[in-house]
C-alpha positions as CSV (number, residue, x, y, z in Angstrom):
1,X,80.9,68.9,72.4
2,X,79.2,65.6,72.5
3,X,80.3,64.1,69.8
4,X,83.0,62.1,69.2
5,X,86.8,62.5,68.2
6,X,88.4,60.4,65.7
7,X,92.1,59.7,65.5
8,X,93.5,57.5,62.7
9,X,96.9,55.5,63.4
10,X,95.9,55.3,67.0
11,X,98.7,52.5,67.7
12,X,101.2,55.1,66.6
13,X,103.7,57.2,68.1
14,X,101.9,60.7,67.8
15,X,98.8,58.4,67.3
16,X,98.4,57.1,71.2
17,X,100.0,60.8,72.7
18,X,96.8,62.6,70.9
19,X,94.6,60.4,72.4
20,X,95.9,60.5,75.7
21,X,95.8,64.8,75.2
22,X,92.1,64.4,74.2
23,X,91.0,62.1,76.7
24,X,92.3,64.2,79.3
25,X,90.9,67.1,77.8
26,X,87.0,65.1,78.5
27,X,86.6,64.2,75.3
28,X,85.2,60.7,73.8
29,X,87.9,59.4,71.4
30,X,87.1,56.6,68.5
31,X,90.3,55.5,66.9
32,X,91.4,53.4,64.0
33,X,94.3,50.8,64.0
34,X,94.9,48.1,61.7
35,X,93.7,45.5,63.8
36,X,92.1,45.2,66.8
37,X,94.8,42.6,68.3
38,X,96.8,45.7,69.6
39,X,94.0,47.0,71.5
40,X,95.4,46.2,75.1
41,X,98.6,47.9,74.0
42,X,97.0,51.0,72.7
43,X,95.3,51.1,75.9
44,X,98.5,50.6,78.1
45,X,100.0,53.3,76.4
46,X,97.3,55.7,77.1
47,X,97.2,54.8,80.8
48,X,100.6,56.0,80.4
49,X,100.3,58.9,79.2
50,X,97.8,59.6,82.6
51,X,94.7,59.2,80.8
52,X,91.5,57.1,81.7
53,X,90.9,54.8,78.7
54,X,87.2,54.6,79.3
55,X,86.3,57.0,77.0
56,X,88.1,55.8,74.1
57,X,86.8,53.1,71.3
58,X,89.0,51.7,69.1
59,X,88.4,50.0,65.4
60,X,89.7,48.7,62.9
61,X,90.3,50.7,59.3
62,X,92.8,49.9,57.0
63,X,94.2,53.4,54.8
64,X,94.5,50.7,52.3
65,X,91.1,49.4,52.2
66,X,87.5,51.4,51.9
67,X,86.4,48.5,54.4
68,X,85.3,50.0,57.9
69,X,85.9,53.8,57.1
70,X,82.0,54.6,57.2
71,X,81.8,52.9,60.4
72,X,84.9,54.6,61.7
73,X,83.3,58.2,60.6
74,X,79.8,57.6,61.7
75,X,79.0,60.2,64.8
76,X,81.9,62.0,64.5
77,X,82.7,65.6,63.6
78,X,86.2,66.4,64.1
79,X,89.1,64.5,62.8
80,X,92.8,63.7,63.4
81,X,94.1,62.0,60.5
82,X,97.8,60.9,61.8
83,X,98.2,57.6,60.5
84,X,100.9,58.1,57.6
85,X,103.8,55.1,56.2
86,X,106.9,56.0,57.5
87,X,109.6,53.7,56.1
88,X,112.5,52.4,58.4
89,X,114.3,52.6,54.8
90,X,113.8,54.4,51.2
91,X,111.8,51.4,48.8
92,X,113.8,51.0,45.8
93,X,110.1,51.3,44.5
94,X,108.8,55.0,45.7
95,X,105.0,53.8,44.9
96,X,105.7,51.8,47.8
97,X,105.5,55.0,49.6
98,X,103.7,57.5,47.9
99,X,100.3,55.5,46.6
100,X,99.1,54.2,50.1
101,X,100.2,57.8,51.7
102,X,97.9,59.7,48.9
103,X,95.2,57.6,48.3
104,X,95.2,57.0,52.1
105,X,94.4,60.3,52.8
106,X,92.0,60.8,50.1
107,X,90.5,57.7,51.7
108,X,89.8,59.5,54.9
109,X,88.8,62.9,53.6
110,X,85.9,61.0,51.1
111,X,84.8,59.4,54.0
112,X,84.4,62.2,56.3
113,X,83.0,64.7,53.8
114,X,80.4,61.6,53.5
115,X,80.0,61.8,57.0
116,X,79.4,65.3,57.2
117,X,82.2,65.9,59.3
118,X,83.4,69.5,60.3
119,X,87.2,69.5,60.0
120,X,89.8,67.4,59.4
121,X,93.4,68.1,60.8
122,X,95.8,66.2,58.8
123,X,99.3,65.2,60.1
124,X,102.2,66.5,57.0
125,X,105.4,67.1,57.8
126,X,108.0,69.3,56.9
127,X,108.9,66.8,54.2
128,X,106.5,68.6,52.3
129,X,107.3,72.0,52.4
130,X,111.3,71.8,52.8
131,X,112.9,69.5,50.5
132,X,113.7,71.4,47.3
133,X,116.8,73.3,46.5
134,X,116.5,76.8,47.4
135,X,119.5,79.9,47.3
136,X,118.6,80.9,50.8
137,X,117.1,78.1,53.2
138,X,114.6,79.5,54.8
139,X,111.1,78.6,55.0
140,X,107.6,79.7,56.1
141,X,104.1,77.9,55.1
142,X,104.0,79.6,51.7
143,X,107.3,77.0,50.7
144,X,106.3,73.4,49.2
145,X,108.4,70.7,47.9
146,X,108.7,69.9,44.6
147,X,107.9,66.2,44.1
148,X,109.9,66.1,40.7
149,X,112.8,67.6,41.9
150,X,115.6,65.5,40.8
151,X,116.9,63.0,43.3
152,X,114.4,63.0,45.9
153,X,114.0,60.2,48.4
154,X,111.0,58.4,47.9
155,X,109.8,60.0,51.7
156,X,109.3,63.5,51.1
157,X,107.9,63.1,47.9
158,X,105.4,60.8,48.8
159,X,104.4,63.5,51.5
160,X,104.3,66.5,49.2
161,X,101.8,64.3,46.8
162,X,99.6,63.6,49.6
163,X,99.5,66.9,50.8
164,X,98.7,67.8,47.3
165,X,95.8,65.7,47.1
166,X,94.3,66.4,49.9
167,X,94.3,70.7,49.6
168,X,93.0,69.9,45.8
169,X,90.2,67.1,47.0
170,X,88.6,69.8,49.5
171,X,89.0,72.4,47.0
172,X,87.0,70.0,44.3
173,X,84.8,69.0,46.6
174,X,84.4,71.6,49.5
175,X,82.1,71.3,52.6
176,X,84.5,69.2,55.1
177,X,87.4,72.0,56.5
178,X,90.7,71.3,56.1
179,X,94.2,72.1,58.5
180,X,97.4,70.7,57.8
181,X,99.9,70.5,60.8
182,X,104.0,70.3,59.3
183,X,106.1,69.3,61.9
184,X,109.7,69.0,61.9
185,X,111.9,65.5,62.8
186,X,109.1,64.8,65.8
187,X,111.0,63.6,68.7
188,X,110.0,62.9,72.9
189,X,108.4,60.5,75.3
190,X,106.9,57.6,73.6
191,X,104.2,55.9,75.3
192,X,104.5,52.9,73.0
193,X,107.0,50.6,74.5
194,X,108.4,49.7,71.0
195,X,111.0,51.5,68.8
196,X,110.0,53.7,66.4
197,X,111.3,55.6,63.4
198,X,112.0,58.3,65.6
199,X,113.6,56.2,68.9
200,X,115.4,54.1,66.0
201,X,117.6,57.0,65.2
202,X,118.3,57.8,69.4
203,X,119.0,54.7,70.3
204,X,121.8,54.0,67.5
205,X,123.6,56.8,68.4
206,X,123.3,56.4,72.1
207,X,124.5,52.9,72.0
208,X,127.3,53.9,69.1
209,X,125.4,51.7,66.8
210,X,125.6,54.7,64.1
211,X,129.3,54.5,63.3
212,X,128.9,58.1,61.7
213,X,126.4,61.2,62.2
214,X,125.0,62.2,58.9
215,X,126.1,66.3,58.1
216,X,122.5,67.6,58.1
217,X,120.6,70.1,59.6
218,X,116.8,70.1,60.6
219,X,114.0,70.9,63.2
220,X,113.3,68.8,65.8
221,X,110.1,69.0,67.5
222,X,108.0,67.4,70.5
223,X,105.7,65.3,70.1
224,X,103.3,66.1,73.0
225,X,103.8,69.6,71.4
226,X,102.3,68.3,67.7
227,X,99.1,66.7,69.7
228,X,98.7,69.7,71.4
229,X,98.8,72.0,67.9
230,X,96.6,69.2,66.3
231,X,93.6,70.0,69.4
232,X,94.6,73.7,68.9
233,X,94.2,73.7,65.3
234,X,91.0,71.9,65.6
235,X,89.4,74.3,68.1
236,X,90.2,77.5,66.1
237,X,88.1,78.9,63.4
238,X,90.8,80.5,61.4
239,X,92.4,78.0,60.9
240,X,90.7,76.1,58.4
241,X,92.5,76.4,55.1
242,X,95.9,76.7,56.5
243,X,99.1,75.1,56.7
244,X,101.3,75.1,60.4
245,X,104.9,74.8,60.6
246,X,105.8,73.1,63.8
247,X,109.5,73.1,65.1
248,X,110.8,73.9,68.6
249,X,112.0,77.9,69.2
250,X,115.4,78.6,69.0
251,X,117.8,77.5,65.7
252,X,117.5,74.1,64.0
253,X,120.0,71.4,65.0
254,X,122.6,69.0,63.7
255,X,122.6,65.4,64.3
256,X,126.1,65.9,66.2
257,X,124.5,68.8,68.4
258,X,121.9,66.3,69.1
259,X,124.5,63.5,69.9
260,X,126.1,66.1,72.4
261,X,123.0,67.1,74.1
262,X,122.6,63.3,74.7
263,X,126.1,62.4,75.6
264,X,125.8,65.2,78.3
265,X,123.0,64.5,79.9
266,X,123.5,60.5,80.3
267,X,127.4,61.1,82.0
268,X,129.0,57.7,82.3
269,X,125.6,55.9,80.5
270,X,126.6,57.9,77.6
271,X,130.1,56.6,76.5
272,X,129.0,55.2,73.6
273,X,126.8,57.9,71.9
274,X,128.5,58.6,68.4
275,X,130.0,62.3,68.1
276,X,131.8,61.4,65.2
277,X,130.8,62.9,61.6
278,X,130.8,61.6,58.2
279,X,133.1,62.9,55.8
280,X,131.8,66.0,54.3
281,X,131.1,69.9,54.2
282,X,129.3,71.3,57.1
283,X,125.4,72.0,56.1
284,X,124.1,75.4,55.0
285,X,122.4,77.6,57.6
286,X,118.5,76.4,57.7
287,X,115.8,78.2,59.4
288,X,112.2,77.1,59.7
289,X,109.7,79.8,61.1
290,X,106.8,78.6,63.1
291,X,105.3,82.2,63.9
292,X,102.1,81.4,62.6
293,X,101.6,78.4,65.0
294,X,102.5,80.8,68.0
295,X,100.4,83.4,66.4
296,X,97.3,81.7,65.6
297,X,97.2,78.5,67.5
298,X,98.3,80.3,70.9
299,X,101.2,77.2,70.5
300,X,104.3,77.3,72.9
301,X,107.0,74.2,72.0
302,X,109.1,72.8,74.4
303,X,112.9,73.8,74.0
304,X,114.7,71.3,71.4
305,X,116.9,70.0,74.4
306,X,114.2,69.2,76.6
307,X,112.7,67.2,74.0
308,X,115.9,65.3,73.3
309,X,116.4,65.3,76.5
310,X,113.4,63.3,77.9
311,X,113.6,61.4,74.9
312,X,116.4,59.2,75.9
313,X,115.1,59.2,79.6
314,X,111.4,57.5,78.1
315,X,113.5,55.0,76.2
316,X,115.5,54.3,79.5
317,X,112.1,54.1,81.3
318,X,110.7,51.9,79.0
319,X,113.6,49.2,78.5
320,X,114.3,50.1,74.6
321,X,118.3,51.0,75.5
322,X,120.7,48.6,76.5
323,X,122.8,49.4,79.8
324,X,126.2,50.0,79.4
């Protein structure tokens, strides 16, 4: 295909391992980042990631501006929007979080459907499908959170709205396709050498920072595994329309089952990661099904452990942990 490929948030965690994927894969890459003054880092990270940067063209596009979206979208027919707020802590105002997440994406659908542009796979997360109460917790791609349900963070429900938006803006307006990928707690190799939401979380409870693990359960999944369902998703017909649940096989985790997987792989380096709980019942059983990815998208996930795993040995790699 000679066109080109179009990732938003290309600075970003997933952002810069999908373009890495792509460019591998022979394919020209346009992406959008705030401002062009990251460039060389964006392009360090892809290096790193074992891809030649050559083919890739980055430009600047705001999710909170209409400025330099029809530029962005002009040539291109496929789509990755990734770029999505992810707050290092709740807003005491949820706005904060859930206007520039809705009408960012409605930003970037408008403009591709002006664009002509044949799909657009849209980054979710399981934020929006797994964050209501339910009896028995258990959940396929039919399940969606509740945005008024009582009490919820300002996170998930700024993800269901957007997801919202987004199905009911290409129902309304039709011709672009849409896919929506709804991954788990996204974890592995960053190619970014700054901390993240996600390397936030390791690195407090490697270095005992977190002086107790929250009493949760949830999927983790890789990364590299969510770039490789977002090229998947784009390259197969029936996918259009549909929602993907993306999690690693085997059952979901806890944060002290992730703690122990860390603490046994890094031996002496790992005396400080926290193993101890908060006060607190245990949580309910939780299973998330990604059969349709596997079914579909031909997707295989990396085993949880792997991912948390090599997580910890990219932060090592990349100077973000401090040596015991």
């Amino acid at each position: 295909m000679s066109s080109k490929v179009l990732v938003t948030g290309g600075s970003g965690y997933l952002g810069t391992q999908l373009i890495a994927a792509l460019l591998r894969d022979g394919r020209e890459v346009r992406a959008t980042v705030r401002s062009l003054d990251g460039e060389a880092g964006v392009r360090s990270a892809v290096r790193r990631g074992g891809a030649d940067d050559a083919g890739l063209e980055l430009v600047a596009a705001d999710l909170t501006s209409d400025d330099g979206w029809p530029a962005a979208l002009k040539g291109v027919e496929e789509v990755h929007h990734v770029a999505s707020p992810i707050p290092s802590a709740q807003p005491r105002d949820p706005d904060e979080l859930i206007v520039p997440a809705r009408q960012g994406t409605l930003r970037v659908l408008k403009a591709a459907r002006d664009a002509g542009v044949r799909r657009v796979v849209l980054t979710s997360s399981f934020a929006a499908v797994g964050y209501s109460p339910k009896a028995v917790r258990d959940y396929t791609e039919t399940d969606w959170t509740d945005p008024d349900t009582p009490g919820l963070p300002p996170y998930p429900r700024s993800k269901a709205i957007a997801e919202r938006a987004a199905w009911d803006f290409i129902g309304t307006e039709g011709g672009t396709q849409l896919v929506v990928m709804n991954p788990t707690f996204i974890a592995g190799p960053s190619l970014v050498a700054a901390l993240r939401s996600t390397l936030t979380h390791f690195k407090a409870i490697i270095e005992g920072r977190m002086l107790a693990l929250p009493r949760q359960r949830f999927g983790v999944v890789d990364v590299r595994d969510v770039a490789s369902a977002h090229i998947a998703a784009m390259a197969t017909p029936a996918a259009a329309g549909k929602r993907y649940l993306l999690l690693a096989d085997g059952p979901t985790i806890t944060w002290l089952g992730l703690a122990q997987i860390l603490r046994d792989h890094l031996g002496p380096a790992g005396e400080h990661v926290t193993t101890v709980e908060a006060p607190g019942e245990d949580p309910s059983p939780l299973t998330i099904h990604n059969d349709r990815a596997k079914q579909e998208l031909g997707w295989r996930p990396r085993p949880a452990e792997t991912t948390i795993i090599e997580t910890a040995d990219s932060m090592r790699e990349l100077g973000l942990l401090e040596e015991p």
